[in-house]
C-alpha atoms as one frame of an Amber mdcrd trajectory, in Angstrom:
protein
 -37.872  15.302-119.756 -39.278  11.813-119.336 -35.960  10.627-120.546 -34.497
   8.132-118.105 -31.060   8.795-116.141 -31.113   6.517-113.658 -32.283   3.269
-112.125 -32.060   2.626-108.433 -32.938  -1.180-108.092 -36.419  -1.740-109.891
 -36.800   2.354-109.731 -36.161   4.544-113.079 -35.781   7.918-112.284 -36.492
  10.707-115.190 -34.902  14.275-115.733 -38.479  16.046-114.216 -38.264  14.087
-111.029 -34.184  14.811-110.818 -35.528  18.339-111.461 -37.768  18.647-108.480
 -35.755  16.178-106.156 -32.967  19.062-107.180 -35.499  21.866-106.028 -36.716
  20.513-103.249 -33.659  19.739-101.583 -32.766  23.870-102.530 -35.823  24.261
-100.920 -34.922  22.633 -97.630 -31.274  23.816 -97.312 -32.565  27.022 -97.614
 -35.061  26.901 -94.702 -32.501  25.065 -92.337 -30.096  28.206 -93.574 -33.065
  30.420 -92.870 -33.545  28.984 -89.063 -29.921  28.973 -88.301 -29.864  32.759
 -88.699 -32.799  33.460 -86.537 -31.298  31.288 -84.264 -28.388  33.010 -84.375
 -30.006  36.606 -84.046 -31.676  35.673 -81.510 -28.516  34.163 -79.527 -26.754
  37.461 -80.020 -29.496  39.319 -78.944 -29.704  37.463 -75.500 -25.660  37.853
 -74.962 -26.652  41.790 -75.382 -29.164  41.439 -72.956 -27.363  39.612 -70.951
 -24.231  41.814 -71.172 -26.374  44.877 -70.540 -27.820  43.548 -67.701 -24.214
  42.609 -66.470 -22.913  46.102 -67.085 -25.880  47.732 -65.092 -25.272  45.178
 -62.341 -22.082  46.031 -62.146 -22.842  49.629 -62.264 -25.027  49.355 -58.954
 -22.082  47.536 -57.768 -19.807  50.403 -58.217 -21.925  52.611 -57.164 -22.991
  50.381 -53.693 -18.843  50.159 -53.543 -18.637  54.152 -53.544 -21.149  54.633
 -51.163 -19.600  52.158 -48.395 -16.530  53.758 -49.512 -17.836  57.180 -48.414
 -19.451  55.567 -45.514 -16.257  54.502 -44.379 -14.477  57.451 -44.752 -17.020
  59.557 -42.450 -16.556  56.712 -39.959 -12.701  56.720 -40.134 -12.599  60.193
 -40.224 -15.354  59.625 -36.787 -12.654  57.268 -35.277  -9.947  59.406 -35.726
 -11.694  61.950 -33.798 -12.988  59.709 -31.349  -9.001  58.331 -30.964  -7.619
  61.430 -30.600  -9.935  62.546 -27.877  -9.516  59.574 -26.317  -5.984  59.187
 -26.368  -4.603  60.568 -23.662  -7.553  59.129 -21.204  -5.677  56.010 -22.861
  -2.140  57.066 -22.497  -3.040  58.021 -18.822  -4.794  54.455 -17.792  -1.953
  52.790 -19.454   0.232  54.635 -16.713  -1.979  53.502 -13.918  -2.042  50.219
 -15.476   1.961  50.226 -15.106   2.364  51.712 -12.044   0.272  49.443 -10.651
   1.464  46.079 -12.499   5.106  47.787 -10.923   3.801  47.504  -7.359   2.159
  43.753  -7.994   5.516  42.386  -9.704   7.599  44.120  -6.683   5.310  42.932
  -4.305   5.134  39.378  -6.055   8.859  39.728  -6.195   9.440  40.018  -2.654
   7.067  37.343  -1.728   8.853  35.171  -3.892  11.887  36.079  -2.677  10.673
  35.177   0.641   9.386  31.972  -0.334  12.650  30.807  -2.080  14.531  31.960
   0.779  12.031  29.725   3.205  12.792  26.500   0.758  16.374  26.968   0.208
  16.278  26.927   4.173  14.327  23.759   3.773  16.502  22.356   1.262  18.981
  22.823   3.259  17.585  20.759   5.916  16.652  18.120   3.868  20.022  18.380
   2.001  21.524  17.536   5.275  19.289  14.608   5.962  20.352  12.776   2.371
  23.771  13.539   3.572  22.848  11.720   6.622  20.928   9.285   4.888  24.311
   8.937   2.435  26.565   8.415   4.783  24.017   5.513   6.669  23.907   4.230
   2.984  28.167   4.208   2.467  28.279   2.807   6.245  25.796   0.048   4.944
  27.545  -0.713   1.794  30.543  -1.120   3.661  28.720  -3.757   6.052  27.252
  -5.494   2.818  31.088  -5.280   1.506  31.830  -6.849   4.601  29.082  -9.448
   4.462  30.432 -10.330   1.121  33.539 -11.034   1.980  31.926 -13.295   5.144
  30.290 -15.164   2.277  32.906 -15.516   0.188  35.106 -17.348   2.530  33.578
 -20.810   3.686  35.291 -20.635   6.979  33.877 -17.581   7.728  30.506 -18.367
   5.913  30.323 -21.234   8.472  30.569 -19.180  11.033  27.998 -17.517  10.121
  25.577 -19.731   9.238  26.343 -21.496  12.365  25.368 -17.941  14.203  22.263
 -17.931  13.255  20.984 -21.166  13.784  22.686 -21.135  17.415  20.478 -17.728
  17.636  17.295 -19.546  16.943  17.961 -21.530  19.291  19.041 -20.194  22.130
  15.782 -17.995  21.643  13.360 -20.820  21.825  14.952 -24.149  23.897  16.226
 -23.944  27.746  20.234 -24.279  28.303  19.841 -27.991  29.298  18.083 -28.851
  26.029  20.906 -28.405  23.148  24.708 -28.625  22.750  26.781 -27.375  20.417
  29.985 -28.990  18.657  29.299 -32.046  20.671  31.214 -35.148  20.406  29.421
 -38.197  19.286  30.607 -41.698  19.388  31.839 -42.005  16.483  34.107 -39.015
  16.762  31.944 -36.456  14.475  31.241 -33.153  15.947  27.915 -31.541  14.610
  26.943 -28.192  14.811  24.356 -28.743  17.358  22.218 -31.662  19.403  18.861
 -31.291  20.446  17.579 -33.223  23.599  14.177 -34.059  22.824  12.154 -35.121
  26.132  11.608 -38.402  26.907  14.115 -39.779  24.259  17.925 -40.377  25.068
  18.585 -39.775  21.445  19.479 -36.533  20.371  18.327 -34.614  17.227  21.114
 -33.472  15.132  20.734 -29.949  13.473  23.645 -29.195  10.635  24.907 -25.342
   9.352  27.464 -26.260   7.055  25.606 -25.193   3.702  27.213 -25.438   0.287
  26.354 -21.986  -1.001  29.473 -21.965  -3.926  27.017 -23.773  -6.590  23.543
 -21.592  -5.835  25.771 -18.047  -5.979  26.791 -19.610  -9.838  23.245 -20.512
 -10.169  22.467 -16.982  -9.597  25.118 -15.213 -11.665  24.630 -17.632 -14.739
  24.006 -15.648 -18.198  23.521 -17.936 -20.437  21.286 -21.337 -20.462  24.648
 -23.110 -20.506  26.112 -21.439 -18.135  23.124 -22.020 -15.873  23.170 -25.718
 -16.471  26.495 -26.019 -15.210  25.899 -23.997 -12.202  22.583 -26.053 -11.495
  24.308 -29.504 -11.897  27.439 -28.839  -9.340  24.683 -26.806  -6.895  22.995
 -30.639  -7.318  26.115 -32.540  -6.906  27.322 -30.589  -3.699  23.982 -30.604
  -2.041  23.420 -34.637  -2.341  27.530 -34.995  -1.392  26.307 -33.079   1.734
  23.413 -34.651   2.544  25.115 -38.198   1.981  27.733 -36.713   4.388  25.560
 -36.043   6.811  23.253 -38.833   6.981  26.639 -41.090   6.789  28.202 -39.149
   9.873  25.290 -37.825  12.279  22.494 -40.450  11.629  24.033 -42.991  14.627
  21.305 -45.703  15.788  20.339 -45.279  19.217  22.923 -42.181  19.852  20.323
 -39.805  17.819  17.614 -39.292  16.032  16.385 -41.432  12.997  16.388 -38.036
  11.257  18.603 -34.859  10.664  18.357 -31.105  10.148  20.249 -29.388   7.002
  19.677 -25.241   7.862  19.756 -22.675   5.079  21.223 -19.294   6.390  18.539
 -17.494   4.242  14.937 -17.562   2.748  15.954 -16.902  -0.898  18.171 -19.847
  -1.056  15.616 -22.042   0.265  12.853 -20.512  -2.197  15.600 -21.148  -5.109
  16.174 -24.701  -3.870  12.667 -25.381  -3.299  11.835 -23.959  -6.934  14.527
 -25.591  -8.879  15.927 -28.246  -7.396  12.653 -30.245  -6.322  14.612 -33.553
  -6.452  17.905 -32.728  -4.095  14.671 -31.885  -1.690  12.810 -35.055  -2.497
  16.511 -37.621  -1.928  17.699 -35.306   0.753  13.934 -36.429   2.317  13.942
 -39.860   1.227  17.669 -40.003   3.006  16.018 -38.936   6.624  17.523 -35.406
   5.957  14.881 -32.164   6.587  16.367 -29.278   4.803  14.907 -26.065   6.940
  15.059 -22.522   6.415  15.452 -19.607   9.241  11.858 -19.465   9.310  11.205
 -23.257   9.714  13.771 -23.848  11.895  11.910 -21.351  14.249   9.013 -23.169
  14.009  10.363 -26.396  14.612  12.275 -25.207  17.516   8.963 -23.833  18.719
   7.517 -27.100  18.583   9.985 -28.776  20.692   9.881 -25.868  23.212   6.291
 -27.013  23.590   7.417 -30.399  24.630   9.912 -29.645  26.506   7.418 -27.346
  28.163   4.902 -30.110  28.492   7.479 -32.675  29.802   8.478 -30.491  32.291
   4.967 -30.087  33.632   4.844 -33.610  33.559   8.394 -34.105  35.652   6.508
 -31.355  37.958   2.938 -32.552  38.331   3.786 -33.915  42.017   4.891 -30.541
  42.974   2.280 -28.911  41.131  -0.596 -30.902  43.024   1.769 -30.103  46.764
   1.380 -26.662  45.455  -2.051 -26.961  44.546  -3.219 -28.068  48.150  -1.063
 -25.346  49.310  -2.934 -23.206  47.416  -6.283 -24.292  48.558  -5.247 -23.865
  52.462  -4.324 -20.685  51.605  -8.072 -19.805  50.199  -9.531 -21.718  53.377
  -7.438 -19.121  55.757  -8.197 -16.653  53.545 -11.915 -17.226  53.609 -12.233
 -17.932  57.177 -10.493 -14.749  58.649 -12.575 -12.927  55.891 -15.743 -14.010
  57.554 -14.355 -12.971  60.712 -13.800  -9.732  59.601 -17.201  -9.145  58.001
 -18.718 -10.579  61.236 -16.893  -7.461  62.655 -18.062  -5.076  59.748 -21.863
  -6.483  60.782 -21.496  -5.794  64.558 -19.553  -2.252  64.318 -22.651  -1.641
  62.122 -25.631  -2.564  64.548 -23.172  -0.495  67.445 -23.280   2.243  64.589
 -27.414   1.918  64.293 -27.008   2.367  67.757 -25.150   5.060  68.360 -27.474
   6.811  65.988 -30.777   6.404  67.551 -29.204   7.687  70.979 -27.959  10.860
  69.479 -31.664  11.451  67.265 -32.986  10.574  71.069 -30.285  13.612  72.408
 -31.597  15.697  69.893 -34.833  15.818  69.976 -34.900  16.369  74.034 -32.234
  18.853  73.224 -34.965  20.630  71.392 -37.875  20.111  73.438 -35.488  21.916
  76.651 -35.025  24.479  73.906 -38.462  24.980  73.741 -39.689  24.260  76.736
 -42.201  21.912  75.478 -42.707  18.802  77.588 -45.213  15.937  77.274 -44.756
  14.368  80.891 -46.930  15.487  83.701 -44.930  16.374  86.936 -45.573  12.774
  88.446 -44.325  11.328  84.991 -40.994  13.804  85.188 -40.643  12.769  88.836
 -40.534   9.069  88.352 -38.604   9.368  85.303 -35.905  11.418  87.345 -35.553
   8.530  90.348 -35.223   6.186  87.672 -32.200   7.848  85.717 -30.881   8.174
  89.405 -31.303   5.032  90.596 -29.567   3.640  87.170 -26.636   6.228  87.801
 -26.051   4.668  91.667 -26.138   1.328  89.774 -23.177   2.422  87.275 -21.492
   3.819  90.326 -21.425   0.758  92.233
C-alpha cells in the first residue's frame, strides 16, 4: 500500500492515498447526487402546489363565470319582459314620431318650395341683367374691335391721336390762343400752334406718334424677339423726333422747343421705363415728349398766362371799372343814410303816436270810472284851453 504509482512534479502519490482520494471523491458525488434529488422533490412539489392552486383558481373562476352567467340570464329574461311591455308604448311613439317628422318635412317642403320659387324669380332677374350686362359687353368688344382697327391703320391712328390732343385743348386755352394744321414758313403743317402771351413765337405741339415698334415691344415672346421690337421702337422714335425738331423748330417763327404727345398713359409709362435714352436725346434735341395727363397740365399752365396776360391787357379797364365801382358804393351809402334817417324819424313819430294813445287810454278809463283828479276850476280852465286851441286849428 505504500507502493508508489505516481509522481506529479516533486509529489509521489501511494496506493492508500489513491485509495482515499478514490473514496472521497465517491463521497462527494454522492452528496451532490443526494442534493440534486431534494432539489428536485422539492421543485415538483412546488409545480403541485402551484398547479393545485391554479386548478382551484380556476375553479372559483368557473364558478364566478356561472354565477354572472345566471345573473345574466334573470336580467335578460327581466329585459325581455320589460321589452315586451314596453313595446308597443314604443311602437306607438315611433308613430307620433313619424307623423310628426311627416308634417315638419311637408311643411319644410313647402317652405322650400316657396323659397326656390322666390330665387328662381330672382335669378331670373339677375339672369336678365348679365344678359344686359352681355350684350353692353359684345357692344363694347365690338367698339374695342373697332378701336383696333383705328390703331391698326396709321391714317386713322393719326386721327385719333390728333383728337385727343385737339380735346385737351380746346378744354383748357381760349379760341384765339391755338391753331391747328397751320402753315408755317417753311411750308410744314403741324398738328397744332400755341400762342403763348407776350411772345410772337408760337409753341408747336405734334400727334403723329410711331406706335408700330411699342405694339411689337408688347407682343414680343422671346428675349430676341423683344430686342428687335425695342431697337426699331428706338429707331422710329429718334427718326421722329429728328423730324420734328428739323421741320417745326423755326427761329423766331416758334418756340425754341416742341411737344411730342402720346395718345395714352401706358405707352408713356413703357417709354419712360424702357427707353430712358430716346427720352433723354428727344430732351437734349429741344423735344418734350408729354402724355394725356401732362399735356393737361401744361395746357393748364399756359391758360394761367394767358389768363394773367389778359388781366394785364385789361388793367386800364379794370381800374375804370374799379372807380365805377366805388361811385356806385358812395350812392349806395349815401341814399342808405337817407333812408335810415327816415327809419329814425318814422320811429320818434311812432314813440309819439304811442304816448298819445297810453294818454287816450288812461282818460278813457278815468270817464269810465268817473274818477277825476281836477277840481271844477282846474276842469274849467282846462276846457277853454282845448277850445281856444280848436279855434286856433280852425283858423
Amino acid at each position: 500500500m505504500n507502493d508508489v504509482v505516481l509522481i506529479l512534479g516533486k509529489t509521489s502519490l501511494t496506493w492508500g492515498q489513491v485509495v482515499m482520494g478514490m473514496a472521497g471523491l465517491s463521497l462527494v458525488l454522492l452528496l451532490l447526487v443526494t442534493a440534486l434529488l431534494l432539489r428536485t422533490r422539492r421543485e415538483r412539489a412546488l409545480e403541485a402546489a402551484i398547479a393545485a392552486e391554479r386548478a382551484r383558481e380556476m375553479d372559483d373562476k368557473v364558478a364566478e363565470l356561472t354565477r354572472v352567467q345566471s345573473e345574466m340570464t334573470g336580467r335578460m329574461r327581466t329585459i325581455a319582459e320589460v321589452f315586451g311591455t314596453r313595446q308597443s308604448d314604443f311602437v306607438r311613439m315611433i308613430s307620433e314620431r313619424i307623423d310628426g317628422l311627416q308634417h315638419r318635412v311637408g311643411q319644410g317642403l313647402e317652405a322650400s318650395t316657396r323659397h326656390q320659387s322666390e330665387n328662381l324669380s330672382k335669378l331670373n332677374e339677375r339672369l336678365a341683367v348679365i344678359d344686359a350686362a352681355q350684350q353692353n359687353l359684345t357692344n363694347l368688344t365690338g367698339e374695342i374691335v373697332g378701336l383696333k382697327d383705328i390703331l391698326s391703320n396709321k391714317q386713322t391712328r393719326g386721327a385719333y391721336g390728333q383728337g385727343r390732343m385737339e380735346a385737351i385743348v380746346r378744354d383748357g386755352l381760349p379760341a384765339n390762343a391755338f391753331e391747328f394744321q397751320a402753315t408755317l414758313s417753311n411750308r410744314t403743317r403741324p398738328d397744332c400752334l400755341v400762342r403763348l402771351p407776350g411772345d410772337d413765337r408760337r409753341l408747336v405741339i405734334d400727334a403723329k406718334f410711331p406706335l408700330e415698334g411699342f405694339t411689337l415691344f408688347r407682343e414680343a415672346k422671346g428675349d430676341e424677339a423683344r430686342s428687335r421690337a425695342a431697337t426699331k421702337a428706338r429707331n422710329d422714335m429718334l427718326v421722329h423726333v429728328k423730324d420734328i425738331a428739323e421741320k417745326y423748330l423755326i427761329p423766331g417763327e416758334t418756340q425754341d422747343i416742341a411737344m411730342l404727345f402720346v395718345p395714352a398713359e401706358s405707352i408713356y409709362a413703357d417709354l419712360a421705363e424702357h427707353f430712358d435714352d430716346v427720352v433723354q436725346k428727344a430732351h437734349r434735341a429741344r423735344i418734350v415728349i408729354v402724355s394725356p395727363s401732362l399735356l393737361t397740365l401744361a395746357i393748364q399752365v399756359m391758360q394761367a398766362l394767358v389768363r394773367d396776360a389778359r388781366i394785364r391787357e385789361e388793367a386800364r379797364v379794370i381800374q375804370v371799372e374799379v372807380q365805377k365801382l366805388l361811385e356806385d358804393v358812395e350812392r349806395l351809402d349815401a341814399r342808405v343814410a337817407k333812408l335810415d334817417t327816415h327809419f329814425r324819424q318814422a320811429q320818434d313819430d311812432v314813440s309819439q303816436i304811442r304816448v298819445s294813445a297810453d294818454k287816450i287810454v288812461k282818460r278813457g278809463q278815468k270817464i269810465e270810472t268817473l274818477e277825476f283828479d281836477e277840481g271844477e276850476a282846474e276842469a274849467r280852465a282846462e276846457w277853454l284851453r282845448l277850445q281856444g286851441r280848436n279855434l286856433r286849428a280852425v283858423e
